[in-house]
N, C-alpha and C positions, 0 to 999 in steps of 0.2 A: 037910732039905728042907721039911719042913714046916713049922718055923720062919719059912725067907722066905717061903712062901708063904704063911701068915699075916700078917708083916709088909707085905706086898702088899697083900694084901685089907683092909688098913684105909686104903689110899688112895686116891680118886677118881679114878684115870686113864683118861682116853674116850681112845681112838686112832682114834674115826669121827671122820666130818664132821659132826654132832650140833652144833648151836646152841649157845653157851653159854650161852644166855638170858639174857643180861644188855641186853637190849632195854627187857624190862620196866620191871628195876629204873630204867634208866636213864630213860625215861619218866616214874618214882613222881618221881626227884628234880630233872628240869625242874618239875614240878607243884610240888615242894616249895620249889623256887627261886623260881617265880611267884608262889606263894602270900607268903613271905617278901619279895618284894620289895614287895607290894602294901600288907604287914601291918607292914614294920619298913625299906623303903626302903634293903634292902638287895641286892646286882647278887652275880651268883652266877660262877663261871667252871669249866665241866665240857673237859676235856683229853679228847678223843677217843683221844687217843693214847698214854694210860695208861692206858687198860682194854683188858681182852683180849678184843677179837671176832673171831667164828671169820666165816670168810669168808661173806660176803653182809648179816650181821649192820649192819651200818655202813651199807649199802644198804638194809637193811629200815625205820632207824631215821630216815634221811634223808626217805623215801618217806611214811612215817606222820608225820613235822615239814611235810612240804610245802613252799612256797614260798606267800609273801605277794605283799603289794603293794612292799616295798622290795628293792631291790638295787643296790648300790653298788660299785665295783670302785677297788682304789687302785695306786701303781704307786709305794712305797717302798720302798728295799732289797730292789724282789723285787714281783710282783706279789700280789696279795691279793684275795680277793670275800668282800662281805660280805650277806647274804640272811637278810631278816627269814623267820622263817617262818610255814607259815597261824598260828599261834599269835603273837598280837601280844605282843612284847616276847621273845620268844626267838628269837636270832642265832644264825646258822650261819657263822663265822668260818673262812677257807679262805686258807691260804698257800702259796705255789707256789715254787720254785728256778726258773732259768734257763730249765729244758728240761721246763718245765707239770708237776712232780711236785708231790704234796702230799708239803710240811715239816711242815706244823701243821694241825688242824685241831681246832674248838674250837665248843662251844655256849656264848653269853653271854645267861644271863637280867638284861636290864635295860631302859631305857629309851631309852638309848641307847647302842652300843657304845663304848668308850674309845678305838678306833681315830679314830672317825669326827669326834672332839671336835676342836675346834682348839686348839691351846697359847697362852698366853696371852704367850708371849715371840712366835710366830708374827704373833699379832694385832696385839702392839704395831709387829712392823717391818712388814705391811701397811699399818695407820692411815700410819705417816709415809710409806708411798712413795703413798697414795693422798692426804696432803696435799701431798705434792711435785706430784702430777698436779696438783690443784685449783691451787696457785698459779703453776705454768707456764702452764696455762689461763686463767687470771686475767689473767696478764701478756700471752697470748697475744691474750685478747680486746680488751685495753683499746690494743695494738700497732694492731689492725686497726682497731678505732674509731676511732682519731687517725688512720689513714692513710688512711680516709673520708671525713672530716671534711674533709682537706685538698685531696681532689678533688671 
């Protein structure tokens, strides 16, 4: 018996509701993200959802990020909000199912998130349907100008 119970006691197991603390750390390496982005321009991506916080924890860490001046909400495959927080240049990236549950959620240290970029095949089929606009409009105007003309 005293063997397990030894074996026991060389394990860390809390069965309270005790903090995990992992707030802090998690604070040190936004800092460390910011820092690196500013020093070597490179964008950092921290998965909320792979660390283990004990309840309230995710709320505490939310509360101390704040909220900025940005907030953007998108609506592909599922809705999404994304929210700069008081801390310029760290994202609070929020993804939703059907029925307003969070799937994902994600802090991005960058400049700007990767969600919120445009794609560059996007871009190119906008450009042609706003040159399609321009030359219906073209044709459109020069239609009414000759029909002008001739009254």
């Amino acid at each position: 018996m005293s063997t397990s119970s030894s074996v026991l006691d060389s394990f860390n197991i809390q069965t309270s509701h005790d903090l995990t603390w992992n707030v802090l750390p998690l604070l040190h390496q936004v800092k460390h993200a910011m820092d690196n982005l500013l020093e070597n321009n490179t964008n950092e991506i921290i998965d909320l959802r792979s660390i283990p916080l004990a309840p309230g924890e995710e709320d505490n860490l939310l509360k101390i990020l704040g909220q900025g001046e940005v907030k953007a909400q998108l609506n592909a495959l599922g809705p999404s909000e994304i929210i700069e927080t008081q801390y310029n240049g760290v994202w609070l990236i929020t993804h939703y199912n059907d029925e307003n549950e969070i799937v994902s959620r994600h802090i991005e240290v960058t400049y700007m998130p990767e969600i919120l970029l445009s794609q560059m095949q996007d871009i190119r089929s906008s450009s042609q349907r706003l040159s399609e606009k321009l030359s219906e409009s073209q044709t459109d105007n020069s239609t009414d100008n000759g029909q002008n003309e001739k009254h």
